[in-house]
N, C-alpha and C positions, 0 to 999 in steps of 0.2 A: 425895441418892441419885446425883446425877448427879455430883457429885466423888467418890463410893464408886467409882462404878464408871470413871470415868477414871483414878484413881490404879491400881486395880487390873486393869483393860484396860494400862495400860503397866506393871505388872509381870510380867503374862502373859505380853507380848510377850516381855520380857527371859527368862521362862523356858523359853517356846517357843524363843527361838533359841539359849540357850545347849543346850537340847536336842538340837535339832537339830545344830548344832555337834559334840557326844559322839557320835549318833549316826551324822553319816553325813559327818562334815566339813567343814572349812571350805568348800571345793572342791564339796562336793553341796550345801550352805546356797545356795554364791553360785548354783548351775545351777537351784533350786529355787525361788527368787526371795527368801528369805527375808532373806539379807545384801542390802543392797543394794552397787552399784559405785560407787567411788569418782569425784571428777568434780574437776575444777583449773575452778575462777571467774572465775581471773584472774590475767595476771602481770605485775609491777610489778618494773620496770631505771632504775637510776642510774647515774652515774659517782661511783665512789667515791674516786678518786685514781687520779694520772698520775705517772710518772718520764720517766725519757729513750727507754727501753727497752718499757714497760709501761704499759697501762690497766685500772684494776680497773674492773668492772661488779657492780653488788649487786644480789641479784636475788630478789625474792617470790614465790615460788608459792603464791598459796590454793587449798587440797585440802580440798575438801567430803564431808565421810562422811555417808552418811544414815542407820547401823544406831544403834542404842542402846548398843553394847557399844564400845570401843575395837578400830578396824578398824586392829593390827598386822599380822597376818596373817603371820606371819613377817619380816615387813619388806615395806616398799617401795622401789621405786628411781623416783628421779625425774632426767630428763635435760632440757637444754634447749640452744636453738642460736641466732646471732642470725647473720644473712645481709641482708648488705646488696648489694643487683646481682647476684644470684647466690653473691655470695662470702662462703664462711664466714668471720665472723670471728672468734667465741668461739663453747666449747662449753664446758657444765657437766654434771656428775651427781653422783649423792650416794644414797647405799645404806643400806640398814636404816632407812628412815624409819618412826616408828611416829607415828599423827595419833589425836587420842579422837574423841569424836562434835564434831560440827559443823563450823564453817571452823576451820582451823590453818594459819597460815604458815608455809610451809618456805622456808627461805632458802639461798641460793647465792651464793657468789662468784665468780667468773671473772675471769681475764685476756687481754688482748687485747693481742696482741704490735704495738706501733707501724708495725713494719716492715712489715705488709699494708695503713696507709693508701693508700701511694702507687699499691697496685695499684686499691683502690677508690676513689682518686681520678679513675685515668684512664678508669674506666667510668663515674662520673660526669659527667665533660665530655662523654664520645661516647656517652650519653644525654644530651644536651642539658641537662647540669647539671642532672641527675634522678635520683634514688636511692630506690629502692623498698626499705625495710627490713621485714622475715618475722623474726618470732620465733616458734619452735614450742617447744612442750613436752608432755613423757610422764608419765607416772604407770606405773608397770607394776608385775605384783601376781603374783609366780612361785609362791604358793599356789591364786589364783583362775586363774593363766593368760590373764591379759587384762593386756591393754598398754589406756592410756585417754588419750585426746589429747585435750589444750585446744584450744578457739579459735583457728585460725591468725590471729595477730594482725599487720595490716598497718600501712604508716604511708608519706607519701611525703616526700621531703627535696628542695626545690628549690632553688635558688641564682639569680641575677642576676647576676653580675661584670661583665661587660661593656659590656651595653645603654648605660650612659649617657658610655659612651666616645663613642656617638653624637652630633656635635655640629655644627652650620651656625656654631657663634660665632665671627667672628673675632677672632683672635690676635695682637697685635702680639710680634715678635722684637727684643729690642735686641741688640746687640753688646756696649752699653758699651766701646765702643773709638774713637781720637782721630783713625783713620784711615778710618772710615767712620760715616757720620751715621745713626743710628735714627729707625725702627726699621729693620732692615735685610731683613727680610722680614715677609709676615704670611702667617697659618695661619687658612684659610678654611672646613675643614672635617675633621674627626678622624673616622674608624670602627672600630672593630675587629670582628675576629670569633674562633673557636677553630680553630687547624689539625691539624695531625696531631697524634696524643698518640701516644705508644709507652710501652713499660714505661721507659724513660731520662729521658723529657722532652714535654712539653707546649706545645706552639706556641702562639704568640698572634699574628694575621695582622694588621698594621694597614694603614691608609692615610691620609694627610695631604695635602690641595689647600692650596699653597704659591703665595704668590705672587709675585713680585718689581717691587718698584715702581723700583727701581733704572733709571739708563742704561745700563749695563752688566753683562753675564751673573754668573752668582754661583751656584756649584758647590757643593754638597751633597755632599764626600767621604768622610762617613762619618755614622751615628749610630747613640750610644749610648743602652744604656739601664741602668735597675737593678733591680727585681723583690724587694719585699718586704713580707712577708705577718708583721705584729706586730711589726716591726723583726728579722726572720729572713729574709736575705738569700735567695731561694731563687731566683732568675737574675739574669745579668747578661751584657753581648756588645755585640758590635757589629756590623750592617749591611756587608757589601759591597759591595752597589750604588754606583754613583755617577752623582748626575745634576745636569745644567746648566738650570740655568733663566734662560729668555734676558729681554733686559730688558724692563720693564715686562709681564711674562706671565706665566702660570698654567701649577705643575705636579701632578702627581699622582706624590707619592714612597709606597713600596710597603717594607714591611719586614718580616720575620718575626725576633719574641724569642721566647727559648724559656725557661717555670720548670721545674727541675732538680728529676724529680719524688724525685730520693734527700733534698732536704733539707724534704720534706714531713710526714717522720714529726716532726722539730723544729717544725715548723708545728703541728700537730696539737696536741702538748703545750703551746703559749703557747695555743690555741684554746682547751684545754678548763679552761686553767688562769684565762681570760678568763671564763668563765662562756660557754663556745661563741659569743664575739665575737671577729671578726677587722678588722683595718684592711690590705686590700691596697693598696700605690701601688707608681707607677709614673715614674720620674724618666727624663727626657730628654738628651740635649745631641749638639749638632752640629758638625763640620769646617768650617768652610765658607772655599772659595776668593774671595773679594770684593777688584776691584781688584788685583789681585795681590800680595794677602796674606790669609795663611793663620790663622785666628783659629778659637778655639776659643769654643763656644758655648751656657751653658748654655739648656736649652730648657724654664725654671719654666712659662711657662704652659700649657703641656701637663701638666706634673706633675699626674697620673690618682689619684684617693684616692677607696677606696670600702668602707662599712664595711659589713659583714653578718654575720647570727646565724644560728644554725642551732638546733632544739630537735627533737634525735635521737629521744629517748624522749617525747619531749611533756609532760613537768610542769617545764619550768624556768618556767609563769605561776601553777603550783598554791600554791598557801599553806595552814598548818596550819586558819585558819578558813573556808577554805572544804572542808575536806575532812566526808566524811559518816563519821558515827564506826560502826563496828561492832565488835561481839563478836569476836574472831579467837584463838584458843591456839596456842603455837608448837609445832612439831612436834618431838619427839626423835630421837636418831637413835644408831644403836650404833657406826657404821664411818665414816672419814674421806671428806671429801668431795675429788674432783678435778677439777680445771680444765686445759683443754687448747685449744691454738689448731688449727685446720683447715687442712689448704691445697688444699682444692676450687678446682679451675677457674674462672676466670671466666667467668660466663654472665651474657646479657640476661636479663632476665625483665620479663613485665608478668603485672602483678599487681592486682587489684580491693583499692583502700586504701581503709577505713575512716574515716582522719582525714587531713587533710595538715597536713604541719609549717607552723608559721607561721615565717617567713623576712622579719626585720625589715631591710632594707638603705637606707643615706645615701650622698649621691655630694657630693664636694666635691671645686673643681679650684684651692684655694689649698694654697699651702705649709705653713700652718698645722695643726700637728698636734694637737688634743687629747682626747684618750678618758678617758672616767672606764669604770673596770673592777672585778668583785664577786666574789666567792672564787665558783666550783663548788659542784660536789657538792649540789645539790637531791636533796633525797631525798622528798617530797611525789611522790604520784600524783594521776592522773585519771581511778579507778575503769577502768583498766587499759590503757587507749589508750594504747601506747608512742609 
């Protein structure tokens, strides 16, 4: 009796609403409570591939219908935005979706034009190498006349670069030359910090306690340096100042390098092509006036190497067997879908995050370079934590 009238309690339903439906609209169904509204579960972002130019982003929306009947409804439009610091980076939409009953993944693609890395790069540094990422998304339903928004989904992106530039170790300097005996200075103490960023370029403040053990003074008239993020050269220069360090005494030399924030959009593309692993260093070398000869001099043991990962959307730890299986149908759709990049203003934003990225960084101060590296494009989630 009791499955008599379950089978037939939900065929009723189905006739009640298609009734309803005839007589009074879709539109009077949803205002009467009888349709129910649509709702998005969750959205689920990868990187799908990189060029020079271009970042495709793939992207799941689950749209939960709860009526019995298939909730076309003349179509749906589904829109979505991803903002990182304020700043848009990608936007998607996609029209005439039609979902049946229960969850249906609608999928999206989007492009994210390279060239606004370097702008959200340098709100990254001046947030304190902090990047709060907001991905929002819509549902909207121009029969029912209700727009239905997902879960503002947060997430935060940290970095370290520089910290272990911090260092008390001293450093011996050779010359390797037949006219002055090594080491010919030592390096007593290394700092850096972040200076000014502009939309051009990105400072890097250092200081170095120099000492010279020498009888005689010994000139510091230049140093260089070279700047490069996965063997993508992205500064290089040199120092003005010039300073005299007199013998057997202690100095404090002071330098600002700048990375050349135009060659970060090239940055960005060996990043993501790394599986979001980068190797920054930093290579040295000095003028130096000693004895009254002018010798050029490289500065290895300062060469700064530091590696870090970044995990945007949060499933590059996810794996097929740890994921939880569910029922899902893919959504149809009648009209083509478009993608479009944004160029809202940069803004600060604080924002209450949900998860924080995990941010794996190594610091090594030898010359020795070796990275082992794994193709992209994780496409696994984490039940929708971007």
């Amino acid at each position: 009796m009791g499955l008599t009238s379950a089978l037939f309690g939900g065929k009723l339903r189905i006739a009640l609403v298609a009734l309803v439906l005839v007589a009074a609209g879709v539109g009077g169904a949803y205002a009467t409570g009888v349709i129910g509204a649509p709702s998005v579960d969750r959205v689920d972002n990868r990187f799908a591939g990189v060029n020079s130019t271009e970042t495709v982003i793939e992207t799941d929306l689950f749209v939960s219908n709860p009526n019995p009947l298939s909730a076309n409804l003349s179509g749906l439009e589904v829109d979505y935005g991803v903002e990182m610091n304020g700043i848009r980076m990608a936007t998607g939409e996609k029209e005439g979706v039609a979902i049946g009953r229960g969850t249906s993944a609608v999928p999206l693609r989007t492009t994210l034009e390279n060239e606004r890395i370097p702008e959200w790069w340098v709100s990254h540094i001046q947030n304190g190498e902090h990047t709060d990422l907001v991905v929002d998304a819509n549902v909207s339903s121009e029969t029912l006349g209700q727009t239905f928004k997902a879960p503002e989904i947060t997430r935060s992106i940290d970095t370290d670069l520089l910290s272990a530039f911090n260092s008390t170790e001293t450093r011996e300097i050779d010359a390797d030359s037949p006219v002055v005996s090594d080491p010919v200075l030592y390096v007593n103490e290394t700092s850096a910090e972040w200076g000014e960023s502009t939309s051009e370029r990105t400072a890097l403040e250092l200081t170095f306690v120099v000492h010279n053990p020498k009888p005689y003074p010994i000139a510091v008239s230049e140093l260089g340096y070279d700047i490069s993020m996965n063997d993508v050269d992205v500064g290089e220069g040199t120092t003005n100042s010039e300073y005299v360090i007199s013998p057997q005494s202690t100095e404090t030399i002071e330098a600002t390098t700048y990375i050349q924030n135009d060659k970060l959009d090239e940055w960005w593309v060996s990043h993501l092509e790394r599986d979001q692993t980068t190797d920054l260093r930093i290579d040295f070398y000095a003028n130096l006036d000693a004895g009254g000869t002018t010798l050029r001099v490289p500065l290895d043991p300062l060469t700064y190497e530091k590696t870090f990962e970044t995990d945007i959307f949060g499933n590059k730890a996810a794996s097929a067997g740890n994921e939880t299986a569910t029922e899902t149908t893919t959504a149809t759709e009648t009209t083509t879908e478009t993608a479009t990049t944004s160029t809202a203003t940069t803004t600060e934003t604080s924002t209450d995050t949900a998860t924080a990225a995990t941010t794996t960084e190594t610091t090594t101060t030898t010359t020795d370079d070796e990275t082992t590296t794994s193709d992209g494009g994780t496409t696994t989630t984490d039940d929708g934590l971007l």
